[in-house]
C-alpha positions in Angstrom: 120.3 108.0 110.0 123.4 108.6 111.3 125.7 107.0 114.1 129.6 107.5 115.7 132.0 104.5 115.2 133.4 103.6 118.8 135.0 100.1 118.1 134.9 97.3 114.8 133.8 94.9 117.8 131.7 97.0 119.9 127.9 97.7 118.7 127.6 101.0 117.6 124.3 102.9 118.5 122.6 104.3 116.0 120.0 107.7 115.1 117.3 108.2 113.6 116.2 111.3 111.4 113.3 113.2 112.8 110.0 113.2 110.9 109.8 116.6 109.4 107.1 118.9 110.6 108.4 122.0 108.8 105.8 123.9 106.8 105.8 126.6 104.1 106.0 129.3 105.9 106.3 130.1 109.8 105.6 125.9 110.3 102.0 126.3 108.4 101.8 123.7 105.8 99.3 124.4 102.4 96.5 123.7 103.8 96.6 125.7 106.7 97.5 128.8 104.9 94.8 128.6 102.8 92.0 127.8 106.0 94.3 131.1 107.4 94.1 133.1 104.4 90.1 132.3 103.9 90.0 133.8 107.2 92.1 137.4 106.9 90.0 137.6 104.2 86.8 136.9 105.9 87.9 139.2 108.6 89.4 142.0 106.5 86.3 142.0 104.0 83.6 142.6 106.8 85.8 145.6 108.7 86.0 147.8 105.3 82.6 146.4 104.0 80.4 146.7 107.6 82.0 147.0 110.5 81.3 145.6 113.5 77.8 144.0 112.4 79.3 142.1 109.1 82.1 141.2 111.6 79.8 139.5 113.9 77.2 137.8 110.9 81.0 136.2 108.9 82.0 135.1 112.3 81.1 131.4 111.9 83.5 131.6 108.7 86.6 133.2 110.4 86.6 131.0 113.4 86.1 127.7 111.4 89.0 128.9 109.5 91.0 129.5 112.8 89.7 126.4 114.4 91.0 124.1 111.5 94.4 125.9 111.0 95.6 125.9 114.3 92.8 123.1 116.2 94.8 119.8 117.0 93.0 116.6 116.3 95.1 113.0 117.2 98.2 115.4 116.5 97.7 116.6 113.1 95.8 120.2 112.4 92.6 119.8 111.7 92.8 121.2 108.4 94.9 118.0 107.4 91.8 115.2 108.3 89.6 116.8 105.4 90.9 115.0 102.7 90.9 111.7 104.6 87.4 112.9 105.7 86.4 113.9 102.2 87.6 110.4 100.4 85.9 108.3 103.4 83.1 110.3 102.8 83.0 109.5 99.1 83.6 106.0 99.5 81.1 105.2 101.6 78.4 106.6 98.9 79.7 104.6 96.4 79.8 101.7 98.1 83.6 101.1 98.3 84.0 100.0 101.5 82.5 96.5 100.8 83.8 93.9 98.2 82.4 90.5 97.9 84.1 88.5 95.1 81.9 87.0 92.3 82.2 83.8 92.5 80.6 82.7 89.1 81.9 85.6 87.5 84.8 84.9 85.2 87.7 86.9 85.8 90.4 87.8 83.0 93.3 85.7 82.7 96.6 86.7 84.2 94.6 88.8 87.0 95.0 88.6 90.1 91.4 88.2 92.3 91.9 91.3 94.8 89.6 94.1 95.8 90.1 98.1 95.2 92.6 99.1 93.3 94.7 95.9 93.4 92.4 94.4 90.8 94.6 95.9 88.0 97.3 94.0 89.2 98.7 91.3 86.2 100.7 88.4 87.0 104.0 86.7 84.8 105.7 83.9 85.1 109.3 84.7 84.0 110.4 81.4 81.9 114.2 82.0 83.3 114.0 82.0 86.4 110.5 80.8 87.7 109.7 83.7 89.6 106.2 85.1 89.7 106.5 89.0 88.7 103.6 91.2 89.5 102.6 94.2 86.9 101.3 97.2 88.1 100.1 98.8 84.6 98.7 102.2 86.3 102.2 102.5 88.6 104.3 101.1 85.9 105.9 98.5 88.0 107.2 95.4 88.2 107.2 93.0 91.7 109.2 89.9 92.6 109.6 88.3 95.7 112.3 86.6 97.6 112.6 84.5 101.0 115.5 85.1 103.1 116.1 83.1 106.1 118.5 84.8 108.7 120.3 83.5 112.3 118.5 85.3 115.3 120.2 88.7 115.6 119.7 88.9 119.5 121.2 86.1 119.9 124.7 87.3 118.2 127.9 88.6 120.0 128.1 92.6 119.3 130.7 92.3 117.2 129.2 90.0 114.6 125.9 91.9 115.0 127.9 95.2 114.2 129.1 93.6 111.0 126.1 92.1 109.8 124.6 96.0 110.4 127.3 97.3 108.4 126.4 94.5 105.7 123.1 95.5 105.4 123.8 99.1 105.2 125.6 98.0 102.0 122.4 95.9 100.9 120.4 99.4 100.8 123.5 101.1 99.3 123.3 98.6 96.5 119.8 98.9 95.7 120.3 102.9 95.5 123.0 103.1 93.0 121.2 101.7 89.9 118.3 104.2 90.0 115.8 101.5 88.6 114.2 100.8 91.6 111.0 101.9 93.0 110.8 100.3 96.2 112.5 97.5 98.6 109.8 95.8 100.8 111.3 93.9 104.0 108.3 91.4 105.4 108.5 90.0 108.5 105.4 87.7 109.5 104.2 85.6 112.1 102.8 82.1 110.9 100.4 79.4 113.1 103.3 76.7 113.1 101.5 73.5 111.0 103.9 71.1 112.1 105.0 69.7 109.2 108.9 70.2 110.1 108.3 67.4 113.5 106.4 65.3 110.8 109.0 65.2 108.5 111.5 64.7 111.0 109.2 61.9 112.5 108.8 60.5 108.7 112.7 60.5 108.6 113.9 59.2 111.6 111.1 57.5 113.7 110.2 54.1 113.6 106.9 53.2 112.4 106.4 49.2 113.5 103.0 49.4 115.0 103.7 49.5 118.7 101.4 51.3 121.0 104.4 54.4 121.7 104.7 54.8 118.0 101.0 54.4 117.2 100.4 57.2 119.5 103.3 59.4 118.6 101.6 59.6 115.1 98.6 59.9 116.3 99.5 63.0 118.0 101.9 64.4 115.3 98.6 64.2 113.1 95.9 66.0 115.6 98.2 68.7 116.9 98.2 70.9 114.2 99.4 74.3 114.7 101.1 74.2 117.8 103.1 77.5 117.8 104.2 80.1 115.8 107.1 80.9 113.6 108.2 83.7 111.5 108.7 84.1 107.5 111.1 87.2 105.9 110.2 88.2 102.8 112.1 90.8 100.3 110.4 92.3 97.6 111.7 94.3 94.6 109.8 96.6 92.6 111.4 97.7 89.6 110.3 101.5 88.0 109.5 100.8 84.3 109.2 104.3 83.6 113.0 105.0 84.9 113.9 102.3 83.3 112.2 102.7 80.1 115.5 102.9 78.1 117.1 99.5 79.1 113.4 97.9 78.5 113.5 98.7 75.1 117.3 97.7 74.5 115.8 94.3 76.3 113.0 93.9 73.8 110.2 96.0 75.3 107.2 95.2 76.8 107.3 93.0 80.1 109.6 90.8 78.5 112.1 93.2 78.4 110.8 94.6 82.1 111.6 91.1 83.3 115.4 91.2 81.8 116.1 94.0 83.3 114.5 93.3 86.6 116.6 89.8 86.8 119.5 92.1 86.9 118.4 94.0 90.4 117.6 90.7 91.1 121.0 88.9 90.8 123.0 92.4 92.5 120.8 92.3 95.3 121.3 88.2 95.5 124.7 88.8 95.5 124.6 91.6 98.0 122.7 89.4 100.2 124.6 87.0 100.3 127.7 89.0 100.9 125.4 90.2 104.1 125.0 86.6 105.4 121.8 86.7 104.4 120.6 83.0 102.6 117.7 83.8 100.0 115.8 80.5 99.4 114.9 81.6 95.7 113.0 84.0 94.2 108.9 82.4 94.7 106.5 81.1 92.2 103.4 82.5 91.4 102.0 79.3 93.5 103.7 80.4 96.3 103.0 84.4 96.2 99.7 83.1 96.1 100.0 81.4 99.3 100.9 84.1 101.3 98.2 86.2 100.0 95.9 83.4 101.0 97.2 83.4 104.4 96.9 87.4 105.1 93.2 87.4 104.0 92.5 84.3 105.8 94.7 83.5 108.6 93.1 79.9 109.7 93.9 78.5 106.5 97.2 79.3 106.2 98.4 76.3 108.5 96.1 73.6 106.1 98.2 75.4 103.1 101.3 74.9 104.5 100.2 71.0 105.4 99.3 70.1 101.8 101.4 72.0 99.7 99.7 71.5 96.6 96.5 73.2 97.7 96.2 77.5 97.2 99.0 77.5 94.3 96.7 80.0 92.0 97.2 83.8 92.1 93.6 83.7 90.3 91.8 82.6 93.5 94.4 83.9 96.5 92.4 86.7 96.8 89.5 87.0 99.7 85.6 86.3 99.1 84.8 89.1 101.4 86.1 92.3 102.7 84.2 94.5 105.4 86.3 98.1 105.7 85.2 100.4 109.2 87.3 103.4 109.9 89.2 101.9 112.3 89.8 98.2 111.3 89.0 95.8 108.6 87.0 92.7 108.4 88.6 89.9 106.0 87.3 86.3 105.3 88.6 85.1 108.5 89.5 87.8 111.1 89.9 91.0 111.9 92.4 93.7 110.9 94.3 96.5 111.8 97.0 98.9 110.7 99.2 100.7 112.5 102.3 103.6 111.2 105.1 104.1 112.9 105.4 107.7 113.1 108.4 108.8 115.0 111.5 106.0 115.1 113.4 106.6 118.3 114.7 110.3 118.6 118.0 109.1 121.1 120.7 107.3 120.0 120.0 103.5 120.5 121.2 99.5 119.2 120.4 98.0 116.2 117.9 95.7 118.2 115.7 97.9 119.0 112.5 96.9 117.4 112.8 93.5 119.3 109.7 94.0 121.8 107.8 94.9 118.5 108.8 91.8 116.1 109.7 88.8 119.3 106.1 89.3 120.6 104.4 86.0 121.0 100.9 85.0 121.3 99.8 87.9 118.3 99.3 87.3 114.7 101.3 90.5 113.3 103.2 91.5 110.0 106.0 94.4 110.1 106.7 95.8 106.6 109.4 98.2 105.6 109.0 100.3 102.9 112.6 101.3 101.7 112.2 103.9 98.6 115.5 104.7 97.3 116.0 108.3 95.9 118.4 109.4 92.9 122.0 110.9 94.2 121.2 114.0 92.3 117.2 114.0 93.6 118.2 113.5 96.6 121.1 116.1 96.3 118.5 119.0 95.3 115.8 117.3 98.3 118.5 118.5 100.6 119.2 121.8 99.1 115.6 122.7 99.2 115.5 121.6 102.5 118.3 123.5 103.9 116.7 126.7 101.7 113.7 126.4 103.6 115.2 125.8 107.0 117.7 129.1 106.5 114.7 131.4 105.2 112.0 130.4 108.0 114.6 130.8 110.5 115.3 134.4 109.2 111.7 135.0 109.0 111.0 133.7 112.6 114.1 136.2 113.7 112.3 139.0 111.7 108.9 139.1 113.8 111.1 137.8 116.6 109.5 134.3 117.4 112.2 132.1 119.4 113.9 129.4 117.4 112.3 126.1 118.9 114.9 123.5 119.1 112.5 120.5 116.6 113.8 122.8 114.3 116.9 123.0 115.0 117.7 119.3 115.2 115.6 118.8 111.8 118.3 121.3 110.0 120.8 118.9 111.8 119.4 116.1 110.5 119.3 117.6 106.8 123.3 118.8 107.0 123.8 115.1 108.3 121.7 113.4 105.4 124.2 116.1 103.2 127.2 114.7 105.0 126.4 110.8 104.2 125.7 111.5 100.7 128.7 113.5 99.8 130.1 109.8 101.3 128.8 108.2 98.5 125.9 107.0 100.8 122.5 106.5 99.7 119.5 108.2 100.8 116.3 106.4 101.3 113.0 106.9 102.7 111.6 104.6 105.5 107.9 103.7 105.9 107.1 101.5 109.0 103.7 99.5 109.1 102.4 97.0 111.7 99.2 95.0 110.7 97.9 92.9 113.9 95.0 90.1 113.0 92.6 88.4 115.2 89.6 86.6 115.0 87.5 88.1 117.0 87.4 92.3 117.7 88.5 91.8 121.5 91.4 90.1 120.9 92.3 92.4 118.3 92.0 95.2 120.5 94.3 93.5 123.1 96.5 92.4 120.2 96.8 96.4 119.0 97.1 97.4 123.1 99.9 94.9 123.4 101.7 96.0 119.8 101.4 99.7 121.0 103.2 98.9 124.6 105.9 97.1 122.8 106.6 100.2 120.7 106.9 102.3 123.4 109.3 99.7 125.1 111.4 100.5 121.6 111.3 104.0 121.6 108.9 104.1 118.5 105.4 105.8 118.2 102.7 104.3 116.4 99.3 105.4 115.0 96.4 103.6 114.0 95.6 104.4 110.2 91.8 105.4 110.8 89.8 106.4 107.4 92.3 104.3 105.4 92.7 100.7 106.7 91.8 98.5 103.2 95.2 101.1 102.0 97.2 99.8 104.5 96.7 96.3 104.9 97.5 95.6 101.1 100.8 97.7 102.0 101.4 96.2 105.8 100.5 92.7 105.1 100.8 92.1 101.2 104.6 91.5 99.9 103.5 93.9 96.7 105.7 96.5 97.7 102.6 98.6 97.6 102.5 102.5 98.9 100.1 104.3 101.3 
């Protein structure tokens, strides 16, 4: 991303770098020059072998080949929907798509109940801090999760939301340097409003002396219930246990020692947060991790949890009772899901604000997660190199047959010598994932909630794609604070 200061109290537009499309070789990715190759060969074999006739009878194979190396399906060669195909496919024979949990089934202790591939996941309390950590054996990582509360930025003069843009620039910049992280989640949900804060405030200031106006006030503070909606940030750190293998061990080793060196991210990005004018309210319990997975499986009770705090606190039984996975949405205890990417972030030059239609929509239940996956200066110093290799050879290649250089291309070399640029800076280079779950609880009104989240994209310059084949994927990485990939 890259952007031109004007003024320190003007806002500064910002750009985004394009998604790369380049391929291999002339813009054909693997896959498609294998489906091409398959079919020279096809073609090749029957001229020297038969002619004309073994032409014709290997036809079928040469134009399936050409269909799915150069066909279009929802954007995306049709080459590139096999393996999504394939592992739907394989899924659905083994029966993968459905989970019901066992409810007299014992589970093992320190799991957590979730379906697929989550059910590996192990939880620990850390004895120093109180925070629930989250092991990922398989992935070797380790989760925590912070709240962060946060004045509205729209409602900021440009100048202070300039700063606060540059502050959180130096939040990423911070969580690049030390190498030891795998991932930065940034959570942004939309809760049913319980109203607990008017009865507290009515519990704190209002005068309960048995009148018919105050009888009645509390009589309605009781039965109204959720009443609105309000929105929760979450950050969560993943720390990479295999890059960090070497301080683990000087810590003690094991997850103990995973945990002392994870309380270290923990208290730079803390203090970069702060710095940021950012307040973190403490890094959750496992009771209150367990909450919010409560609440994304099964949206009407997350008001009742918030009520009557002491009810939902165990990561053992957070998880759903049922999940029902289509190809296009997903079915939990409660309502209805679906995922969609982001999959081009506005090409123009445009404000800091920009995903406002997306995240100030009322009336829709919605998360927006941001995957931030920080890259090594010296990874991400040979990422660029290779990058500009490939760029400088295809576009010597293309001049060689003489195809005309198309100007995607051109702005994606742009966008690689500007990545270059910034991290000779000393910037850091990360990688952005963008994911917007909408839940309903019927399938009409998540279809109008999707049809409304898709307009407001487009009224931010974004493009969006629902995540057909692999929904149950993208809910646990959308909706789940577990910093978990797709």
């Amino acid at each position: 991303m890259s952007s031109k200061q004007k003024d320190s109290t003007e806002l500064v537009p910002v750009k985004f770098s394009r998604l790369t499309r380049r391929g291999i070789l002339l813009g054909l990715s693997l896959a498609q020059l294998v489906t091409l190759a398959t079919g020279v060969l096809a073609v090749v074999g029957a001229l020297y072998a038969g002619g004309g006739i073994l032409l014709a009878y290997t036809a079928p194979v040469w134009v399936l080949a050409a269909a799915l190396t150069w066909v279009p399906v929802a954007g995306r060669p049709a080459v590139e929907w096999l393996p999504v195909a394939c592992w739907w496919a394989w899924r659905s024979t083994a029966g993968q798509l459905l989970y019901r949990r066992r409810i007299v089934a014992p589970r093992p202790v320190g799991t957590l109940a979730l379906p697929g591939d989550m059910a590996r996941l192990r939880e620990y309390a850390d004895p120093e801090t109180g925070a629930g950590m989250i092991h990922d054996p398989h992935a070797g990582t380790l989760t925590v999760v912070c709240e962060v509360t946060h004045p509205a930025f729209v409602l900021l003069d440009p100048g202070e939301q300039e700063r606060r843009v540059n502050s959180w620039g130096r939040v990423l910049a911070t969580v690049c340097r030390s190498g030891r992280v795998a991932t930065l989640q940034v959570l942004e949900r939309t809760l049913p409003d319980s109203g607990t804060g008017l009865a507290e405030w009515w519990a704190s200031h209002g005068t309960a002396d048995d009148t018919w106006a105050a009888t009645t006030y509390a009589e309605l503070i009781e039965r109204a219930g959720p009443a609105g909606e309000r929105h929760a940030t979450t950050l969560s750190l993943s720390l990479d246990m295999k890059t960090a293998a070497r301080q683990i061990r000087t810590a003690g080793g094991g997850i103990r020692g995973a945990a002392a060196v994870l309380r270290q991210e923990m208290s730079t990005l803390v203090a970069a947060l702060r710095s940021a004018d950012l307040k973190p309210s403490g890094w959750l319990s496992p009771g209150q991790i367990a909450v919010i997975l409560r609440s994304a499986y099964d949206p009407a009770i997350a008001a009742t949890l918030e009520r009557h705090g002491e009810l939902g606190q165990q990561l053992a039984t957070a998880g759903p009772v049922a999940v029902n996975e289509s190809w296009s949405r997903l079915r939990t205890d409660s309502a209805h899901h679906a995922v969609l990417w982001i999959s081009e972030w506005p090409r123009s030059m445009v404000y800091p604000g920009f995903p406002s239609p997306v995240l100030l929509s009322t009336g829709i239940q919605r998360s927006f997660s941001l995957l931030c996956t920080p890259m090594r200066s010296d990874q991400a110093a040979r990422d660029i190199r290779k990058k500009k290799v490939e760029h400088i050879s295809d576009q010597a290649q293309r001049a060689k047959i003489g195809q005309i250089e198309d100007a995607t291309q051109t702005a994606e070399y742009h966008d690689v010598l500007q990545q270059e640029a910034d991290l000779t800076a000393g910037h850091g280079v990360l990688r952005f994932t963008g994911l917007i779950n909408v839940s309903a609880p019927t399938v009409e009104e998540l279809d109008a909630g999707v049809a409304a989240i898709e307009q407001a994209a487009i009224q931010a310059s974004c493009e969006t794609r629902l995540l057909v084949g692999q929904q149950a994927a993208a809910f646990t990485a959308a909706a789940l604070p577990l910093c978990r990939r797709i």
